[in-house]
BAFI-3210 file (N, C-alpha, C; in Angstrom, 3 decimals, decimal comma, padded with zeros to 6 digits):
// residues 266
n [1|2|3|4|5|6|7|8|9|10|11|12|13|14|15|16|17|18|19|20|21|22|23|24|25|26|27|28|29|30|31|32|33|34|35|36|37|38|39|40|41|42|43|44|45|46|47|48|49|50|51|52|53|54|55|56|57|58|59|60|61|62|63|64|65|66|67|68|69|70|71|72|73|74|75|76|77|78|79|80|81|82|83|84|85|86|87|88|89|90|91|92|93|94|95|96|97|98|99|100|101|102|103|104|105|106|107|108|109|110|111|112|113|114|115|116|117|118|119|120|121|122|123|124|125|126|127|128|129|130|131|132|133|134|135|136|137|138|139|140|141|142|143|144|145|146|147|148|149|150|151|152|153|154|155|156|157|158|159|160|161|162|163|164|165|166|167|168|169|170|171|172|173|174|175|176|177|178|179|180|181|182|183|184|185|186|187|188|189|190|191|192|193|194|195|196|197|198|199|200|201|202|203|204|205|206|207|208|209|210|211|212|213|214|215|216|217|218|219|220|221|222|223|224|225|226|227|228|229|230|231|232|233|234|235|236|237|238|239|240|241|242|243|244|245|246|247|248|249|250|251|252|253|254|255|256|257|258|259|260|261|262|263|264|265|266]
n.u [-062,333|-062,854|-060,912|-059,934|-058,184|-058,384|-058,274|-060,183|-059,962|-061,006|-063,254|-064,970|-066,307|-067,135|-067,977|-070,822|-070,323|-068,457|-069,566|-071,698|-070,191|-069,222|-071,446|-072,708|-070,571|-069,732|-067,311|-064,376|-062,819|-061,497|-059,207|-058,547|-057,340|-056,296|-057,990|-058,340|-059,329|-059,129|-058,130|-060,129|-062,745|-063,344|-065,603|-066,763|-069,047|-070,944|-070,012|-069,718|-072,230|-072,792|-071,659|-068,675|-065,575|-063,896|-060,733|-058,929|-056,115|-055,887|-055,550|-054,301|-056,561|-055,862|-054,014|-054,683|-055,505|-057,090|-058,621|-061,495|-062,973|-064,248|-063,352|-062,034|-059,334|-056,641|-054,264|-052,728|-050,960|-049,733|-047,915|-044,297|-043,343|-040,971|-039,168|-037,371|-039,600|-038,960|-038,401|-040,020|-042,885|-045,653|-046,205|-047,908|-050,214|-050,499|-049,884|-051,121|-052,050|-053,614|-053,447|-055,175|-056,610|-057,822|-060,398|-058,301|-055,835|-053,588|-052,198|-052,851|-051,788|-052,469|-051,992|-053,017|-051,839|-050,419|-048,637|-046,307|-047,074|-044,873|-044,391|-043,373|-040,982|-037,160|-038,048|-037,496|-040,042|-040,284|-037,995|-038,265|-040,017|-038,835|-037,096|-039,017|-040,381|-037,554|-037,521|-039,524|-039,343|-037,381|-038,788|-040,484|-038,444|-037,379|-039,676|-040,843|-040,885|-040,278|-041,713|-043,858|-047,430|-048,958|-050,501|-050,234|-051,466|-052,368|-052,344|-049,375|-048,445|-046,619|-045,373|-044,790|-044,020|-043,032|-045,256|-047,475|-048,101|-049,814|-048,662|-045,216|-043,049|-044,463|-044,764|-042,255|-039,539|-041,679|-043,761|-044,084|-042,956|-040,347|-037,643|-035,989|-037,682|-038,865|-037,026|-036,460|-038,853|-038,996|-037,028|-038,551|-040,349|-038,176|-038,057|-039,537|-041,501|-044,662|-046,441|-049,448|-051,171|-049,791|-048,711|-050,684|-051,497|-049,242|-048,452|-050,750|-051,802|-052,468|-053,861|-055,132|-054,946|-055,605|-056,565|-056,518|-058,564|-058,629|-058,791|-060,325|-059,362|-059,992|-062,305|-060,572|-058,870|-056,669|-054,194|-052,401|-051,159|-051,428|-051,963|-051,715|-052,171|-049,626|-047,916|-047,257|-045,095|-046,075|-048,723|-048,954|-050,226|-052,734|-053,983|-056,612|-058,260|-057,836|-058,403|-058,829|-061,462|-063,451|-066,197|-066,920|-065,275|-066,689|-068,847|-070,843|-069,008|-066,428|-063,279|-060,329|-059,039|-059,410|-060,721|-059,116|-059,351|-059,147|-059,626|-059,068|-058,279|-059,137]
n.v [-010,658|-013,683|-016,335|-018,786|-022,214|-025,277|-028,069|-029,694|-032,447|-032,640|-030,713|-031,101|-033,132|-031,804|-030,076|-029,087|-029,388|-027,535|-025,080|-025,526|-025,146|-022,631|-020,866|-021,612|-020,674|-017,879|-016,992|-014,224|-014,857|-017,746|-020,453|-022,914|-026,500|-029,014|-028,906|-030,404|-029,979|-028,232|-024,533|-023,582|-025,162|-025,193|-024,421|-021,625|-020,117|-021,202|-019,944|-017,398|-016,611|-016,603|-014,155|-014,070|-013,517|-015,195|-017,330|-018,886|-021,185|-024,182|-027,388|-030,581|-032,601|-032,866|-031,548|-028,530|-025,299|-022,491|-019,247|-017,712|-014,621|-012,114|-009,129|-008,068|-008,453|-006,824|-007,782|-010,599|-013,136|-016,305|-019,078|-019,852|-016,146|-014,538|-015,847|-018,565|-021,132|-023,822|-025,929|-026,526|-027,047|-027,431|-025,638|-023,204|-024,620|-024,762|-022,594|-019,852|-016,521|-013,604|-009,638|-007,718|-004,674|-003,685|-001,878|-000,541|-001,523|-001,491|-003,142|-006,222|-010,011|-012,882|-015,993|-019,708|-022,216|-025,688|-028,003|-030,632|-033,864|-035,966|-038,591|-042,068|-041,832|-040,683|-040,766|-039,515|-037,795|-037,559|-035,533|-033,682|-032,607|-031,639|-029,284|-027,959|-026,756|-025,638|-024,137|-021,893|-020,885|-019,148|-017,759|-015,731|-014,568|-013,309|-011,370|-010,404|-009,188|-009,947|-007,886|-007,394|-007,625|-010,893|-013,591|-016,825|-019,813|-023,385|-026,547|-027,753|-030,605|-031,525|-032,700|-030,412|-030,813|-033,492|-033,395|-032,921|-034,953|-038,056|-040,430|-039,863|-041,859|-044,340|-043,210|-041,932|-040,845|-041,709|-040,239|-036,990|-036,730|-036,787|-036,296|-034,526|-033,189|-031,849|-030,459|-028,493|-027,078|-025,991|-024,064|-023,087|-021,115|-019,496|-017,568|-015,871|-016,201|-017,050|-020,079|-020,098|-021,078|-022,646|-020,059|-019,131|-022,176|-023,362|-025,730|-027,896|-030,738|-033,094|-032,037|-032,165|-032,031|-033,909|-037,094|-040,619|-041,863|-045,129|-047,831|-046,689|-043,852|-041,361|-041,523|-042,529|-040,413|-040,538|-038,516|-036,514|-033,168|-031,388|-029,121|-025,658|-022,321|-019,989|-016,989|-013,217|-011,184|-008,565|-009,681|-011,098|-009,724|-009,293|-011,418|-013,680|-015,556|-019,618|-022,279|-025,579|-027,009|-029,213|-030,563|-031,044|-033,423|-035,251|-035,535|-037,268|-038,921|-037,263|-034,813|-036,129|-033,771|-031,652|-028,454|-025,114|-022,630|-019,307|-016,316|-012,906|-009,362|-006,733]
n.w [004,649|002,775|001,676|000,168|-001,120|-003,565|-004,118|-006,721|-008,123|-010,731|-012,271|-013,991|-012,848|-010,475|-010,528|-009,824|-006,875|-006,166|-007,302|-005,163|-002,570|-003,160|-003,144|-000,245|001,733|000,680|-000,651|-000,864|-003,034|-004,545|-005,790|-007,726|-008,626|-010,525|-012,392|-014,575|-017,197|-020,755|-021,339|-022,665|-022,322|-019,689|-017,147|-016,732|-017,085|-014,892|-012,831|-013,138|-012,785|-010,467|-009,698|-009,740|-011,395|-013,570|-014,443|-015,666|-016,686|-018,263|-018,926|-021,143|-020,455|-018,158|-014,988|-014,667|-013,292|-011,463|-010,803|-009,006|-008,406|-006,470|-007,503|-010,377|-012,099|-012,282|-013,514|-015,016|-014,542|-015,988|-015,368|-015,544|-015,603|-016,616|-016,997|-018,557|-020,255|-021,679|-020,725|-018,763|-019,701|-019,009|-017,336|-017,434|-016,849|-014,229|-012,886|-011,828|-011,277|-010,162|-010,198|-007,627|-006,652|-003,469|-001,347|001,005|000,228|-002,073|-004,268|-004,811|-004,612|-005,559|-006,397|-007,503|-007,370|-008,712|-007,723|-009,256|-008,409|-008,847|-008,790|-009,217|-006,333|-006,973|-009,704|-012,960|-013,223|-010,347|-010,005|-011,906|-010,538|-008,015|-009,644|-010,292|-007,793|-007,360|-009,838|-009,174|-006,754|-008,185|-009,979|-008,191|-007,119|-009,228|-010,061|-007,917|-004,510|-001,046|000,173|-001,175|-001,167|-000,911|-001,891|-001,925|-002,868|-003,310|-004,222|-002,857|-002,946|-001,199|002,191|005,033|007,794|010,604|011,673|009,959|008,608|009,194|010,308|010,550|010,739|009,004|006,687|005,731|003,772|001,520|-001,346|-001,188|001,282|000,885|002,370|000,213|-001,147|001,054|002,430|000,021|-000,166|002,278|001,087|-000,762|001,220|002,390|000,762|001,869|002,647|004,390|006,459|006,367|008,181|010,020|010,747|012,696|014,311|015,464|016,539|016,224|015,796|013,584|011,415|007,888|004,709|002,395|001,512|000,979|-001,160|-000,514|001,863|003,682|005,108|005,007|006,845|009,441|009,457|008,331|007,138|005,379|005,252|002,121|000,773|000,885|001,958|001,192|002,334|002,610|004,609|005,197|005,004|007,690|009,542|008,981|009,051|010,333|010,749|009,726|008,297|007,816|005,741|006,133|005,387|002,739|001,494|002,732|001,161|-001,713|-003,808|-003,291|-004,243|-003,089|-001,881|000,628|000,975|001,517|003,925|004,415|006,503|006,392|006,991|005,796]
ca.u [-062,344|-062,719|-060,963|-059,599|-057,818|-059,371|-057,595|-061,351|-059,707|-061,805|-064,140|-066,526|-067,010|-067,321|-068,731|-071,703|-070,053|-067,865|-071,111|-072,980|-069,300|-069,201|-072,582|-072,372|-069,214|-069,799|-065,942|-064,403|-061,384|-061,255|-057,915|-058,708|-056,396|-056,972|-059,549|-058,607|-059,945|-058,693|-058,679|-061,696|-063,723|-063,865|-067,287|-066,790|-070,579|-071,286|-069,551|-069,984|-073,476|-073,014|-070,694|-066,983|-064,500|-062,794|-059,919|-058,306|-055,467|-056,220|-054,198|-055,057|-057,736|-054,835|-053,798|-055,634|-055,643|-058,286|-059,058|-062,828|-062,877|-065,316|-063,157|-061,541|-058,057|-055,623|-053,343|-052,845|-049,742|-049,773|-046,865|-043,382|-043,033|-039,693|-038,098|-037,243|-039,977|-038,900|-037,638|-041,200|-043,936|-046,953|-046,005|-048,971|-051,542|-049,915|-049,343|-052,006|-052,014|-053,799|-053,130|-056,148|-056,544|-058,992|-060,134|-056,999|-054,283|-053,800|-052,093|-052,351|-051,036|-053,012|-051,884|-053,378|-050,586|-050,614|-047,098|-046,252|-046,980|-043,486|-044,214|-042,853|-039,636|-036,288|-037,674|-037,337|-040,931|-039,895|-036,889|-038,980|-040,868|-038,296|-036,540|-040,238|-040,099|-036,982|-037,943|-040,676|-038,667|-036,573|-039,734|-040,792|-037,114|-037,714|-040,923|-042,218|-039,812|-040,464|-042,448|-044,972|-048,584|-048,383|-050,994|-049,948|-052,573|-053,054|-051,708|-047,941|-047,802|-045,414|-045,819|-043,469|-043,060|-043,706|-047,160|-048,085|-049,119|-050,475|-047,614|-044,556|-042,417|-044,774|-044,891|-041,428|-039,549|-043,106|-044,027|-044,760|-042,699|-039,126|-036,456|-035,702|-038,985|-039,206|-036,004|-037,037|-040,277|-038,570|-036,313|-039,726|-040,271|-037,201|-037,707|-040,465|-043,150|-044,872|-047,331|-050,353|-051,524|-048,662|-048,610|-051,932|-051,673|-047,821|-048,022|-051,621|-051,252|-053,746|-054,801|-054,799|-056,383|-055,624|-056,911|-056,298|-059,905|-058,439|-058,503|-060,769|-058,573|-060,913|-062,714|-059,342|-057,765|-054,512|-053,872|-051,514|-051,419|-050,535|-052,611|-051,268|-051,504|-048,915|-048,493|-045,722|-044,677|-047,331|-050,398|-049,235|-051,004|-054,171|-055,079|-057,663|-058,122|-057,256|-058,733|-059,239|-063,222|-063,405|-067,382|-066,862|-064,327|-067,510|-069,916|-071,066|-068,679|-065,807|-061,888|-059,649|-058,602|-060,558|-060,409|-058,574|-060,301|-058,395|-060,215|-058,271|-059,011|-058,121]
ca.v [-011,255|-015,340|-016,999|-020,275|-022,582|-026,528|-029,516|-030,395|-033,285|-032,579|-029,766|-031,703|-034,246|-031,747|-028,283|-028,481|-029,134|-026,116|-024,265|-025,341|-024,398|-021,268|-019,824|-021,654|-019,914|-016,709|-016,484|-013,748|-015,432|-019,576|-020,708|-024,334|-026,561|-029,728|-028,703|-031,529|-029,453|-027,099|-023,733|-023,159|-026,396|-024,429|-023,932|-020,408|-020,165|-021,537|-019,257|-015,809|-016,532|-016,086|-013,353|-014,256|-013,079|-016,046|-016,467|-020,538|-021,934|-026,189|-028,806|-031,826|-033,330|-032,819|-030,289|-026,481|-024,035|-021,493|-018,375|-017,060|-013,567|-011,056|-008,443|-007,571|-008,760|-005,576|-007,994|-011,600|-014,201|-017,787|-019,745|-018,691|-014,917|-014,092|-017,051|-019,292|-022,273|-024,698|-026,660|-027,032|-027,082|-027,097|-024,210|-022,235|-025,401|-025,315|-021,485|-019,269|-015,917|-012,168|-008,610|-007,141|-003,753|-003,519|-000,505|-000,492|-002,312|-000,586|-003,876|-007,377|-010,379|-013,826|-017,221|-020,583|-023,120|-026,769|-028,594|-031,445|-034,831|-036,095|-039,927|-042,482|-041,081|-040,429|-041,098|-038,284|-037,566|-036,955|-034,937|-032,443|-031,773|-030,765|-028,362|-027,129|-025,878|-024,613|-022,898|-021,075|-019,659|-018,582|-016,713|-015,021|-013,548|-012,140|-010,616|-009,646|-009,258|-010,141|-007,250|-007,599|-008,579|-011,823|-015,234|-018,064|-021,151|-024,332|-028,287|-028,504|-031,826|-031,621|-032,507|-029,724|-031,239|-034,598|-032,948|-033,116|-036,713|-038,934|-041,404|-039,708|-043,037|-045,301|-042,627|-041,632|-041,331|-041,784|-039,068|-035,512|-036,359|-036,944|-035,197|-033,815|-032,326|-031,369|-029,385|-027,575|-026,742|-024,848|-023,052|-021,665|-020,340|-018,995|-016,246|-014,509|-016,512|-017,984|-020,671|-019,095|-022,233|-022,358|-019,125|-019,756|-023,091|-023,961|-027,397|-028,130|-032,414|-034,142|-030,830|-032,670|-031,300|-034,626|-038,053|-041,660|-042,720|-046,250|-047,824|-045,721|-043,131|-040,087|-041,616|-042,499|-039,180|-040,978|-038,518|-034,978|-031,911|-031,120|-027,902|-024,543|-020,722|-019,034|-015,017|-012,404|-010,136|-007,603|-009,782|-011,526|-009,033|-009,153|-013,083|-013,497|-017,210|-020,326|-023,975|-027,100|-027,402|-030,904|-031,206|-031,502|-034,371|-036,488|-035,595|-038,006|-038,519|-035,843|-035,101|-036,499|-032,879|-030,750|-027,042|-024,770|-021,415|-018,248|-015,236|-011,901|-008,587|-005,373]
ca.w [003,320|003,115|000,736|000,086|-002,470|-002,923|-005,442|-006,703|-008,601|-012,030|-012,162|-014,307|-012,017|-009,088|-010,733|-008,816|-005,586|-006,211|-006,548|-003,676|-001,836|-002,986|-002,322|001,265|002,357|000,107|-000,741|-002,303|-003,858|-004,896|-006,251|-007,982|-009,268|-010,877|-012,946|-015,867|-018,511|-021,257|-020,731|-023,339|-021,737|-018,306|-017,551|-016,122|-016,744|-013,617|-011,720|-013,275|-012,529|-009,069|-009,241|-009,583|-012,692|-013,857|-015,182|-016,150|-017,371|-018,463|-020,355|-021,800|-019,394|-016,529|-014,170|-014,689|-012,501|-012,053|-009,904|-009,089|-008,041|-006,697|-007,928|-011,097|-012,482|-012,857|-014,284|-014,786|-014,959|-016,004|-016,017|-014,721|-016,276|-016,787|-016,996|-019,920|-019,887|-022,081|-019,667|-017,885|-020,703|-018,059|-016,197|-017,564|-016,428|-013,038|-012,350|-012,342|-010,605|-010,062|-009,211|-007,758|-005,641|-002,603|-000,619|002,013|000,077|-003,646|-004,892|-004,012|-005,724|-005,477|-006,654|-007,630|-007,599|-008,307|-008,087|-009,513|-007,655|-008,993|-008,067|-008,172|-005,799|-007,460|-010,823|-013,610|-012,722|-009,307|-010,199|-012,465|-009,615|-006,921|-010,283|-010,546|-006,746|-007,261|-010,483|-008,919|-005,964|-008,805|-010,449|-007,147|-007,634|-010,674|-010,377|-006,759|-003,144|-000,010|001,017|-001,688|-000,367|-001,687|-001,234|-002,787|-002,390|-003,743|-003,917|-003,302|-002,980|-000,116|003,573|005,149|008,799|010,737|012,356|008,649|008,174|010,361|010,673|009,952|010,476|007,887|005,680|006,238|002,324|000,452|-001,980|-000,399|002,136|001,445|003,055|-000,439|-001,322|002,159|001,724|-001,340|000,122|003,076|000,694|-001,150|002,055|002,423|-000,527|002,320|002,482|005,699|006,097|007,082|009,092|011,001|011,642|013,824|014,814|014,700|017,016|016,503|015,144|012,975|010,347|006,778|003,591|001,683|002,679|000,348|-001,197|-000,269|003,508|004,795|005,331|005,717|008,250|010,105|009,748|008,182|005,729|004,650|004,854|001,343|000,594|001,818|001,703|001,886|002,729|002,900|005,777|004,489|005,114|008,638|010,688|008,388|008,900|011,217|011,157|008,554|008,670|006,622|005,230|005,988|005,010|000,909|001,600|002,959|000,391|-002,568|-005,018|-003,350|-004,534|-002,101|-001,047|001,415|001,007|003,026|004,084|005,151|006,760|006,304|007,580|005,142]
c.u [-061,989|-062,507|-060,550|-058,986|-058,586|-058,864|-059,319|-060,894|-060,709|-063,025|-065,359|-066,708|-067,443|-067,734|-069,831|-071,732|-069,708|-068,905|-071,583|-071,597|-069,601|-070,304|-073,195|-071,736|-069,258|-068,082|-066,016|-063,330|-061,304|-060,254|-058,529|-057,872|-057,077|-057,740|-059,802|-059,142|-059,387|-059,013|-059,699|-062,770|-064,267|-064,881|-067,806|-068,416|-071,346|-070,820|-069,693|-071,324|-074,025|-071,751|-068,952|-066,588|-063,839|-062,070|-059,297|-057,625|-055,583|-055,004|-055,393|-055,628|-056,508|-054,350|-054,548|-055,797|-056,665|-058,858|-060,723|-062,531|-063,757|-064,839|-062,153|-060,212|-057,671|-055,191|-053,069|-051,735|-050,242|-048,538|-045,860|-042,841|-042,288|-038,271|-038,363|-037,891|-039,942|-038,586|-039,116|-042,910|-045,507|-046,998|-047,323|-050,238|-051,122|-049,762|-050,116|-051,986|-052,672|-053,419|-054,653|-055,848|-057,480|-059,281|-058,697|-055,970|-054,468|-053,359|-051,762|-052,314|-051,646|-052,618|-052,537|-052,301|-050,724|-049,078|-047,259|-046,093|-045,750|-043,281|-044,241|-041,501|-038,257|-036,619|-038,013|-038,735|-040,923|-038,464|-037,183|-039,700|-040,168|-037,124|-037,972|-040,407|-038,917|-037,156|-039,228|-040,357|-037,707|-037,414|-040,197|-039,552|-037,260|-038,406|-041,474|-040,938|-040,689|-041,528|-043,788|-045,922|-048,556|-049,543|-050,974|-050,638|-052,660|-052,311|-050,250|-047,619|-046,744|-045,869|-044,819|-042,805|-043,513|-044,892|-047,989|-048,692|-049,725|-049,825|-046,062|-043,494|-042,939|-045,052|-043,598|-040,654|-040,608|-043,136|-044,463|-044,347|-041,283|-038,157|-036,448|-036,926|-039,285|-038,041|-036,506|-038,160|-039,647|-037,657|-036,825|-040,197|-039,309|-037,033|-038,534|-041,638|-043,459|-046,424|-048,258|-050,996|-050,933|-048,113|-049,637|-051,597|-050,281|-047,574|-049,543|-051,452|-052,965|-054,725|-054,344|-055,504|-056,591|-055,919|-057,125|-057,914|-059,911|-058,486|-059,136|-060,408|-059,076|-061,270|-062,072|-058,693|-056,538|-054,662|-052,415|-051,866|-050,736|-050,641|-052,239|-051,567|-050,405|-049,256|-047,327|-045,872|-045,971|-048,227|-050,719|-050,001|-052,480|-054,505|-055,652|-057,876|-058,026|-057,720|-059,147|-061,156|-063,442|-065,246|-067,192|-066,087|-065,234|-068,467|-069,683|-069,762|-067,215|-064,562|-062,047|-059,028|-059,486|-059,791|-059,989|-059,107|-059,142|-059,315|-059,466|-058,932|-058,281|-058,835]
c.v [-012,729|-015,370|-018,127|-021,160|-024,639|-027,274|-029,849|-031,541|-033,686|-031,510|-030,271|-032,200|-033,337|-030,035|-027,666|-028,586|-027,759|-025,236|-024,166|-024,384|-023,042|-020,437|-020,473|-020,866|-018,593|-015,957|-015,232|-014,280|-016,978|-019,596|-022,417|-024,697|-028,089|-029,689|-030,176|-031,034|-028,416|-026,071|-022,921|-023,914|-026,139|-024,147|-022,879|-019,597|-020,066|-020,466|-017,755|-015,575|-016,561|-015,157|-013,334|-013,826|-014,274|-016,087|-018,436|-020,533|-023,545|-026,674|-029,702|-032,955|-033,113|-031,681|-029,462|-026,595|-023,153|-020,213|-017,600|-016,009|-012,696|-009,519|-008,540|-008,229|-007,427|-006,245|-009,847|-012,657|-015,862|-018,135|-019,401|-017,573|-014,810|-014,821|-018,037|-021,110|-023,098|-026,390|-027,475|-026,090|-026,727|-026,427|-023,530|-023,219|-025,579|-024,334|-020,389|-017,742|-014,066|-010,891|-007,648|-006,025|-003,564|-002,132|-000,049|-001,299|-001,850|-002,208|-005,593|-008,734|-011,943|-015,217|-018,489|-021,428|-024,867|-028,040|-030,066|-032,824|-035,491|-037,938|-040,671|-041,656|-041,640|-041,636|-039,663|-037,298|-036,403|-035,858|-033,271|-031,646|-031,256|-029,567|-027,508|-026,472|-025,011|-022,743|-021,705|-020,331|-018,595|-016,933|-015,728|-014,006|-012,900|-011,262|-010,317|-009,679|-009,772|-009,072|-006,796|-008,231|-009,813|-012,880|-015,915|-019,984|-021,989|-025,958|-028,238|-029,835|-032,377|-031,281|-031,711|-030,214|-032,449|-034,336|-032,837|-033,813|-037,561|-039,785|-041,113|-041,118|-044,260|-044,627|-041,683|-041,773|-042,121|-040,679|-038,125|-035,745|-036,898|-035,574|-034,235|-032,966|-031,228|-029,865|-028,129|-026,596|-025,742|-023,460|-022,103|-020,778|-019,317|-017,630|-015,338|-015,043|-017,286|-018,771|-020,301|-019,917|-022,516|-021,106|-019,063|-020,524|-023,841|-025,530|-028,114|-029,834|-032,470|-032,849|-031,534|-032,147|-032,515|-036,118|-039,377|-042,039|-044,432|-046,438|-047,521|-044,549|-041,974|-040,240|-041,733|-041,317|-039,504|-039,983|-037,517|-034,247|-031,554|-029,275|-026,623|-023,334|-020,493|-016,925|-014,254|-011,622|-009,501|-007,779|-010,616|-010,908|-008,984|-010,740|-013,034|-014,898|-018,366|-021,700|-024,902|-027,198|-029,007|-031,446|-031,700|-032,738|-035,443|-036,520|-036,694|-037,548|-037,383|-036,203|-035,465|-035,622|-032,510|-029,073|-026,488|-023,214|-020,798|-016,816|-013,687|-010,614|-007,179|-004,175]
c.w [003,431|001,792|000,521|-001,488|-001,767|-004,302|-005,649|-007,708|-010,386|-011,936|-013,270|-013,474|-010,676|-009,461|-009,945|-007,839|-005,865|-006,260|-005,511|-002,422|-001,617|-002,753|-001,036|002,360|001,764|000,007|-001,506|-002,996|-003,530|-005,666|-006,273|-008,716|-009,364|-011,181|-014,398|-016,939|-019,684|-020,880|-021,588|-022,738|-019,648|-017,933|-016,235|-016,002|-015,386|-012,560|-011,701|-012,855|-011,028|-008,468|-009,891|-011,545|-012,435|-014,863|-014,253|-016,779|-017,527|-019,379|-021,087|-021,555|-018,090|-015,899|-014,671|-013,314|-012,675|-010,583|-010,047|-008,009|-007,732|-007,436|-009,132|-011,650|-013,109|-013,980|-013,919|-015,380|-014,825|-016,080|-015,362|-015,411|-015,777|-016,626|-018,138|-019,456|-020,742|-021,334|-018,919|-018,461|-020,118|-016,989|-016,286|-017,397|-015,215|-012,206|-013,046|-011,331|-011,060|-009,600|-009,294|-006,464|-004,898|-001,718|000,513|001,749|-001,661|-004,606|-004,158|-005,067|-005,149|-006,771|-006,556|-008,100|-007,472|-008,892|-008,709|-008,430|-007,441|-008,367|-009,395|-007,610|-006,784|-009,183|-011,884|-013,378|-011,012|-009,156|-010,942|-011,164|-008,479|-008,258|-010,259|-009,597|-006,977|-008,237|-009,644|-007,638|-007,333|-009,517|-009,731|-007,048|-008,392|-010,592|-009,205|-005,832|-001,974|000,560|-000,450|-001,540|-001,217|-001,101|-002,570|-002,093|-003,244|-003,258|-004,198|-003,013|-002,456|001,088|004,266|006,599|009,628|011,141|011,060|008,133|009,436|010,852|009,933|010,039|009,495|006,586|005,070|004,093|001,154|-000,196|-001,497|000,768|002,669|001,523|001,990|-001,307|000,143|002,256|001,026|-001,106|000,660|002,201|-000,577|-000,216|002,611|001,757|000,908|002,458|003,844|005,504|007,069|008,063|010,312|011,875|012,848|014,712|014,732|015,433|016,790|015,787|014,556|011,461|008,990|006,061|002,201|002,177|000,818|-000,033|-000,746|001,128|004,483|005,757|006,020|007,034|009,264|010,213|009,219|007,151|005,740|004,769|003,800|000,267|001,513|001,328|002,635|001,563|003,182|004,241|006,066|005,170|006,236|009,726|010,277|008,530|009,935|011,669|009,860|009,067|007,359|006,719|004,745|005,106|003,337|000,780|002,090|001,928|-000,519|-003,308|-005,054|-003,663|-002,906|-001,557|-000,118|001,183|002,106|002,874|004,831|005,239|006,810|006,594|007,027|005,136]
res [x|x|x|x|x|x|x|x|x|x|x|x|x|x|x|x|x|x|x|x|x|x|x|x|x|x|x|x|x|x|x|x|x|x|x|x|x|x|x|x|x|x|x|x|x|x|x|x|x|x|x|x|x|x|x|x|x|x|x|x|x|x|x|x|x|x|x|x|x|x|x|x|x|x|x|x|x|x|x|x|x|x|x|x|x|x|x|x|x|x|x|x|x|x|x|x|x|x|x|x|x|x|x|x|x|x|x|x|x|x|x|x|x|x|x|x|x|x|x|x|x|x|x|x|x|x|x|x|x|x|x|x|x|x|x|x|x|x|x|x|x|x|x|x|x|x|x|x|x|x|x|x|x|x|x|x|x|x|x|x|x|x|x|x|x|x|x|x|x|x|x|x|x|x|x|x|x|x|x|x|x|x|x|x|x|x|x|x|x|x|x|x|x|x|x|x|x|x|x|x|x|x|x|x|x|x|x|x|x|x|x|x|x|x|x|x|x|x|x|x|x|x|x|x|x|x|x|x|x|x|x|x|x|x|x|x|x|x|x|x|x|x|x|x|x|x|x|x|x|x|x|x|x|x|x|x|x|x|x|x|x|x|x|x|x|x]
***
């Protein structure tokens, strides 16, 4: 089973990439974030028409979330359920997630996650966004354990170790990659969760899924890895293989993420 999550940085501007993607690669599960659109202005059209159940949360042209599915939604959370969100208003354009059952796993629990950028550093901006990690280990408390199959994919907006960027000393306290995001990050991992990339490839240098439209960056390789699945206990013996889909990142016109593909075997 191939699936993958991918920041397309506006899903108008990039609907009919996401198409050509998905009947290239023949996923069954896309986790998009940054869709920029409400979640009536979605243009789920496109996609049921080659299959997939969708299923969007949007704002107000900014952040959405959005999962395409070959199978079904049991059951479906936006937002952080079971926790009091006043506190963090765009939880439900930021936190999107399924429970679907496949022939050899009765329940499995799929996430589309897109954190808050939180820049510039240590300003209230940036302060929401390392309470927004914490909240969301907090929600994983509430509502699922450690030994619940579990993938959680999309843009955290956090580089987790120096093999992450391309220059961890000039990029060293920049956004997505200070100590205290970096922190925070590990101690979402901490609830049970491993990074499925790392589990593969744990010294491999230079894997980014984010790259600066400025500089020439792409073509340099300077960029981030800021895109991740993660995956519980459960589903480390079922990955098969996991890589960055660098081609959409050269096309006309592409976000500044690249998708990340995970192959699983249930």
């Amino acid at each position: 089973m191939l699936i993958g999550t991918w920041n397309v940085n506006s899903i108008k501007i990039r609907r009919e990439q996401v198409e050509k993607f998905l009947s290239e690669k023949n996923l069954y599960i896309l986790g998009i974030q940054e869709t920029k659109v409400r979640t009536e202005e979605f243009p789920g059209f496109s996609f049921k028409k080659l299959g997939y159940e969708v299923y969007h949360q949007g704002g107000k042209g900014r952040n959405g979330v959005a999962l395409l599915s070959k199978t079904k939604a049991e059951e479906i959370i936006a937002g952080f359920k079971g926790l009091k969100e006043e506190d963090f208003p765009d939880a439900k354009e930021r936190i999107i997630g399924i429970k679907i059952s496949l022939k050899n796993l009765k329940e499995l629990w799929i996430f589309s996650v897109y954190i808050p950028n939180g820049s510039p550093v240590s300003s209230d901006y940036y302060f929401y966004k390392l309470q927004f990690l914490w909240n969301f280990r907090e929600f994983l408390e509430v509502n699922f354990s450690k030994d619940t199959p579990l993938i959680i994919m999309g843009d955290f907006n956090v580089a987790p170790e120096e093999i992450d960027v391309y220059d961890p000393e000039i990029l060293r306290e920049n956004i997505c990659f200070t100590e205290r995001e970096r922190k925070v990050f590990k101690a979402l991992l901490d609830f049970g969760l491993i990074d499925a990339l790392r589990l593969k490839y744990p010294d491999k240098k230079g894997i980014f899924t984010w790259w600066d439209y400025q500089f020439f960056a792409f073509n340099k390789n300077q960029g981030m890895r800021l895109d991740h699945i993660l995956i519980t206990e459960p589903l480390a013996d079922k990955l098969k293989d996991i890589w960055v889909e660098k081609t959409p990142r050269g096309w006309k016109k592409p976000s500044d993420h690249a998708p990340v593909l995970a192959e699983f075997k249930f």
